[in-house]
C-alpha positions in Angstrom: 11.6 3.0 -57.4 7.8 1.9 -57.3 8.5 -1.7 -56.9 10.8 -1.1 -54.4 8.5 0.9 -52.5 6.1 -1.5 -53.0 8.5 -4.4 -51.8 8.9 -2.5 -48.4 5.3 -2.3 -47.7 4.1 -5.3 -48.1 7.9 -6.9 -46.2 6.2 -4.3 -43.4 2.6 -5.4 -43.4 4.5 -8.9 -43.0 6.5 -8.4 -40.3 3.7 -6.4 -38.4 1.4 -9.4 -39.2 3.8 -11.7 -37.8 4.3 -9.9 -34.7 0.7 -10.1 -34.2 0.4 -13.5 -34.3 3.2 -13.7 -32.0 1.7 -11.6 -30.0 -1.5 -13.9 -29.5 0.7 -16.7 -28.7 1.7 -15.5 -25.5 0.2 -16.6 -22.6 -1.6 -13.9 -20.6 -3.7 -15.1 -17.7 -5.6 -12.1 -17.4 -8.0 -13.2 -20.6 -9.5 -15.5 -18.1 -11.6 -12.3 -17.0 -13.6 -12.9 -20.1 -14.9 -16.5 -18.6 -15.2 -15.8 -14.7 -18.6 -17.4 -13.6 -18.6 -15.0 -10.4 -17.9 -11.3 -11.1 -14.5 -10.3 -10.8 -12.7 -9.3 -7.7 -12.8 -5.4 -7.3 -9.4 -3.6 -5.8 -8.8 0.2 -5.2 -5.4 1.0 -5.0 -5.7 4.5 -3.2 -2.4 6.0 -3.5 -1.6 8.9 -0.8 1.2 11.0 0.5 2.3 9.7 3.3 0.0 12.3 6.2 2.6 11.9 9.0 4.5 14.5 6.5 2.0 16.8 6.4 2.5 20.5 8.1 1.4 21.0 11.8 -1.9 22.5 11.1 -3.1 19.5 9.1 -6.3 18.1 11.3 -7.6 14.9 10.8 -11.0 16.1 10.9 -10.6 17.5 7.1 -9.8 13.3 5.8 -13.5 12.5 6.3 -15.1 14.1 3.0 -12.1 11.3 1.5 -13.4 8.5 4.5 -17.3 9.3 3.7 -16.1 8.1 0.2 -14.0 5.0 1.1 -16.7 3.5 3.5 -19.1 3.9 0.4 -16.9 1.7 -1.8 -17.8 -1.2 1.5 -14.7 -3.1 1.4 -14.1 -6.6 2.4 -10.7 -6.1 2.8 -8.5 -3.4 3.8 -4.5 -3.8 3.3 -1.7 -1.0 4.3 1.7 -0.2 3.3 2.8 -1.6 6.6 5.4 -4.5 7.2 2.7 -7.7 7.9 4.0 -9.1 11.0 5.0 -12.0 9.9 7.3 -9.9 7.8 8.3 -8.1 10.8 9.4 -11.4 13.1 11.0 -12.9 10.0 13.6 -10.1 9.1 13.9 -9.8 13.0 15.2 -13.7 12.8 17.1 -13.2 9.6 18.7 -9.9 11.2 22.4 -11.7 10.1 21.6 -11.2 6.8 18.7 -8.5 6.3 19.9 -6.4 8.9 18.0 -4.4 11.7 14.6 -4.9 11.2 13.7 -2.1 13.7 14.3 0.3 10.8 11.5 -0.7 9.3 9.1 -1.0 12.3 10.7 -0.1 15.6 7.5 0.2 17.6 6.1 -2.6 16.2 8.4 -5.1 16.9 9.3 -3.9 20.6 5.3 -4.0 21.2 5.0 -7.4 19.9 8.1 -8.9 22.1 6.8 -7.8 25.4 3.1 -8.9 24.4 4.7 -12.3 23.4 6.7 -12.5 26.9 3.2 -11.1 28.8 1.1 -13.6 27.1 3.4 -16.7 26.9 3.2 -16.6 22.7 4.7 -17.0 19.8 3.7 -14.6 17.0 3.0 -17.2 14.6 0.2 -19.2 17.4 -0.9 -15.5 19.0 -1.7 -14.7 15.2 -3.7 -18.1 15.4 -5.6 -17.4 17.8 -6.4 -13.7 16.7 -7.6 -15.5 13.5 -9.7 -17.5 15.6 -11.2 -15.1 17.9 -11.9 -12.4 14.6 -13.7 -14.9 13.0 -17.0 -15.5 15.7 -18.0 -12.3 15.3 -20.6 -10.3 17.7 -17.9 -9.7 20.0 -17.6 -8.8 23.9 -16.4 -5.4 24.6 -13.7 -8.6 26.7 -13.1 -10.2 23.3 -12.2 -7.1 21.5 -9.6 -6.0 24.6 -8.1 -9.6 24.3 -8.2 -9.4 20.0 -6.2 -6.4 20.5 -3.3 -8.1 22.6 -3.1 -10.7 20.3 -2.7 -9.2 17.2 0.1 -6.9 18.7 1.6 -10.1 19.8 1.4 -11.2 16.2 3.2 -7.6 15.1 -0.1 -6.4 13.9 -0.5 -3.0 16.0 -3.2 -1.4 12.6 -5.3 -4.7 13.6 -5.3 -4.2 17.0 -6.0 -0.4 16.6 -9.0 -1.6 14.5 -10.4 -3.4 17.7 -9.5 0.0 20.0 -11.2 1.8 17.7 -14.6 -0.3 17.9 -14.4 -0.6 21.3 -15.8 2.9 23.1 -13.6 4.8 25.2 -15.1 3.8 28.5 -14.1 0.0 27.4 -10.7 1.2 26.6 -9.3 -0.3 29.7 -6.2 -2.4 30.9 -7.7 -5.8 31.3 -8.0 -9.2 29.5 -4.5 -9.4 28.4 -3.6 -5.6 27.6 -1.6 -4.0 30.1 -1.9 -0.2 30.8 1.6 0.2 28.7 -0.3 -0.8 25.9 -3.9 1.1 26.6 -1.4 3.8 26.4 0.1 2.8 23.1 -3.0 1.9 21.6 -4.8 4.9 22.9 -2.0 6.9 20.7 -2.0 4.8 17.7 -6.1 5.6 17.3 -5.1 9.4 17.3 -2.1 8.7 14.8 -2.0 10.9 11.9 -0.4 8.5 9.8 -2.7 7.2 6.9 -2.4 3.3 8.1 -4.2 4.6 11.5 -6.5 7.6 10.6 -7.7 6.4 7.1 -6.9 2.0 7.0 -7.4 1.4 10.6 -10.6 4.0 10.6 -12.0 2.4 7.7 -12.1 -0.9 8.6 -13.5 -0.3 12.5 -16.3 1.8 10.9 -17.1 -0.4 7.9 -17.3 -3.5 11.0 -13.8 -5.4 9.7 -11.8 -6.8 12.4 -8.5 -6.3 10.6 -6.4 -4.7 8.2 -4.2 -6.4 6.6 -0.4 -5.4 5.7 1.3 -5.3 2.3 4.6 -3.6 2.7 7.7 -5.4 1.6 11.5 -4.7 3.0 12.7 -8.5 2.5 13.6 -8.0 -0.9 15.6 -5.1 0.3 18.7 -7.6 -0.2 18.4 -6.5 -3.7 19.1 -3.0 -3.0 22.6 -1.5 -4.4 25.3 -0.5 -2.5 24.3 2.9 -0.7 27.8 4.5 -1.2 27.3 3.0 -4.9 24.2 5.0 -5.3 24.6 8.2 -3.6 28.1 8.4 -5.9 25.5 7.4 -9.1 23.7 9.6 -8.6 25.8 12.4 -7.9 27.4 11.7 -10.8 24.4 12.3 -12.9 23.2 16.3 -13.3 19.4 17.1 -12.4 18.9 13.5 -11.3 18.1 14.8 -7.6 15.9 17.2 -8.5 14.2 14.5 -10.3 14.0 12.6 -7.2 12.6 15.5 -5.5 9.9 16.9 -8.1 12.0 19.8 -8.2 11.0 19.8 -12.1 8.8 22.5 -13.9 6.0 20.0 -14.5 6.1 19.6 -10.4 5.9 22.7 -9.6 3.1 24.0 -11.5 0.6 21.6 -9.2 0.4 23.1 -5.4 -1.5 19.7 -4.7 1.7 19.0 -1.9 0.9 16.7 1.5 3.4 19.2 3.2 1.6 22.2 2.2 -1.9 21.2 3.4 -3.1 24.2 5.4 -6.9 24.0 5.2 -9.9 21.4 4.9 -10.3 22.6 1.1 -6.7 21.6 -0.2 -7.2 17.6 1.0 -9.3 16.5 -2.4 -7.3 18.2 -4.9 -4.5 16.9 -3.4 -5.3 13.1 -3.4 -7.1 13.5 -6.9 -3.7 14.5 -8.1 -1.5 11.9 -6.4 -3.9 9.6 -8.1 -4.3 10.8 -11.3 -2.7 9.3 -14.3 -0.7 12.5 -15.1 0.9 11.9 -11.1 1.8 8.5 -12.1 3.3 9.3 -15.2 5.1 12.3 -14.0 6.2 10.2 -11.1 7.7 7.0 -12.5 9.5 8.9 -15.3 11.4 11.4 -12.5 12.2 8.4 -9.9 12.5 5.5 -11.6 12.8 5.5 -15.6 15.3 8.4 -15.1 17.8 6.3 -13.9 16.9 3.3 -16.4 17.8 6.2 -19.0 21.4 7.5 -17.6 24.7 6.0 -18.6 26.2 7.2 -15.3 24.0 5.4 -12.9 24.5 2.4 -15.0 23.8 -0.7 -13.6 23.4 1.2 -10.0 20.5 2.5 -11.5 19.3 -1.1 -13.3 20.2 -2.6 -9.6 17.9 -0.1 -7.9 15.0 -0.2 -10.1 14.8 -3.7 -10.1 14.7 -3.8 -6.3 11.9 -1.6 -6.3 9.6 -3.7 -9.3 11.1 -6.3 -6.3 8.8 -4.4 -3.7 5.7 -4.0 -6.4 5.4 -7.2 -6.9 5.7 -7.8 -4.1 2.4 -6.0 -2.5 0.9 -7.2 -5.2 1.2 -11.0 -4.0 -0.3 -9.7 -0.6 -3.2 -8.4 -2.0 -3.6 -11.3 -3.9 -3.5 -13.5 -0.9 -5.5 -11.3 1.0 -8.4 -11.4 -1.5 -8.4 -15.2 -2.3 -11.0 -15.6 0.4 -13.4 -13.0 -1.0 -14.1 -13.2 -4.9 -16.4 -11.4 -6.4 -15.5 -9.1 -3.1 -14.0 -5.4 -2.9 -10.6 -4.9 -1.3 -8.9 -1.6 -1.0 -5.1 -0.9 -0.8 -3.6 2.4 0.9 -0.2 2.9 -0.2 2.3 5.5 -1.1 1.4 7.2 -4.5 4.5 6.5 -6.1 3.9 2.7 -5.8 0.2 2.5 -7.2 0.3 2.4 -11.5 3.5 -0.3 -10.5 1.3 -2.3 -8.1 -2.1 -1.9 -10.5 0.0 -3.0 -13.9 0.6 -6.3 -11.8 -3.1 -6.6 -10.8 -4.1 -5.9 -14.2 -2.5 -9.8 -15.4 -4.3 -11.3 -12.3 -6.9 -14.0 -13.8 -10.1 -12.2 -12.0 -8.4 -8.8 -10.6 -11.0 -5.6 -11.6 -9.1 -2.2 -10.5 -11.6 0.2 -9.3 -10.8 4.1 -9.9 -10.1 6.2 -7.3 -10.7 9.3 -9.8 -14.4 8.1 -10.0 -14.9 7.4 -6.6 -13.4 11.0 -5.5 -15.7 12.6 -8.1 -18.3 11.0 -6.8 -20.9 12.2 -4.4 -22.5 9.7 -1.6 -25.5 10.1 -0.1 -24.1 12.1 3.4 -20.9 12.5 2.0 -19.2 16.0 2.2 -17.6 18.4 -0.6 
């Protein structure tokens, strides 16, 4: 009985020494961190509850002890969940097979056509030129009206509510290419409670960047099951909707709830929850893994997940576009909570990708920062 104890301990010891060395065989290109000559890019993937949810007393005035805190970090480059506007004109000329792309952004896409028609432009060469015009810098109260028009030709409203927001109200006016359809629209998007206007867009115009950038992902979509297919999936399985909805007892015990915000004091517990390893965990195992788990949904279930890794990895190519340009920079990503530990375990096997915490920085206390 000895030996044979002994047999399966060392056959043990061999096949976890095998995998080992397997292990090391794999390519990972994240090792590369270890031999960057420049310091490694930093990103903060800030994850949020989307703030058009929240209840009707929410004020946007309680966000700044979170902005104070976000303009400290100094990013180089800011990047939304919002449809890029390439993105936007693409499913708009794929509507045949992607479908109505004014689902995804309506506003967006209406603003950009009549800009287009005003100006005489393409998307792709009013994007062009916005690129152009960001890049001199120092600009005319002129330039910033005209940088505005040109990014919402190029469906890219968030940029162009960076440049309202860094122009003062006096120079808010309908000239150089913006017509007083759009000082109107603009004028609304810089009051927007949404977190791509009153935290991205905000940001950026007080930090001095002449864009955000956007990350959000609806092309792969295509991969998306059936919708009667799902809704009958997930029917079929018990509790699975109250999964979906954190109706669960683990939920419940945190009031930390976008929809229940009633004062300036609930605003930092709530985002240090949505970002806290215990939300992600909680969160990915109720919307996602939950279905990898049931029988029922099947391969409803496999179908949907995989669109949304689909969408992850998605963002996560943006932001790695969007930070090629600054290395050794700092580039910070709002997005919806439940996307941010997919998004950050696909930054973490970039070669030179350093995630920031958004814990740390919350805890943290600038110099003129609030409580």
């Amino acid at each position: 009985m000895l030996h044979r104890l002994l047999v399966l301990v060392l056959l043990s010891l061999s096949v976890f020494e095998s995998a080992q060395a397997q292990e090391k065989e794999f390519f990972n290109p994240a090792v590369a961190k270890q031999q960057l000559a420049l310091p490694p890019t930093q990103v903060m993937v800030f994850g949020v509850w989307h703030l058009d949810a929240a209840s009707a007393n929410f004020q946007l005035a309680w966000l700044e002890p979170i902005l104070c805190r976000l303009r400290a970090y100094k990013p180089d480059v800011i990047l939304t969940e919002a449809l890029p506007g390439e993105q936007v004109m693409g499913l708009d000329a794929y509507a045949a097979y992607h479908g109505d792309a004014g689902k995804y952004a309506g506003p967006t896409l209406e603003m950009a056509k009549s800009a287009q028609a005003e100006m005489q432009l393409s998307a792709a060469q009013a994007l062009v030129k916005a690129d152009s015009l960001a890049r001199l810098g120092q600009l005319t109260p002129a330039q910033r009206r005209h940088l505005a028009a040109l990014f919402v030709a190029a469906a890219e409203p968030f940029s162009a509510t960076v440049q309202w927001m860094r122009l003062i109200p006096v120079d808010r006016i309908a000239q150089d290419g913006v017509s007083p359809s759009l000082v109107k629209r603009l004028n609304r998007f810089v009051g927007l409670r949404s977190e791509l206007s009153s935290m991205a867009a905000r940001v950026a115009a007080d930090v001095g960047l002449e864009r955000v950038y956007g990350a959000g992902d609806h092309a792969s979509d295509v991969a998306l099951p059936d919708d009667a297919a799902m809704k009958a999936a997930v029917e079929a399985e018990p509790g699975l909707k109250d999964l979906f909805n954190h109706n669960t007892t683990a939920f419940r015990a945190v009031p930390e709830d976008t929809m229940k915000l009633g004062s300036a004091s609930q605003v930092m517990p709530m985002f240090k929850w949505k970002n806290s390893s215990r939300f992600a965990a909680l969160d990915a195992d109720a919307q996602w893994f939950s279905m990898l788990r049931s029988d029922k949904m099947g391969r409803t279930g496999r179908q949907r997940v995989a669109a949304w890794e689909a969408q992850n990895l998605q963002m996560a190519v943006a932001i790695r576009e969007a930070t090629a340009p600054i290395a050794g920079g700092r580039a910070l990503l709002i997005v919806g909570a439940a996307h941010k530990p997919f998004i950050e375990a696909y930054l973490r096997t970039f070669t030179d990708i350093e995630l920031v915490s958004v814990p740390a920085l919350l805890d943290s206390k600038p110099v003129g920062c609030p409580d």
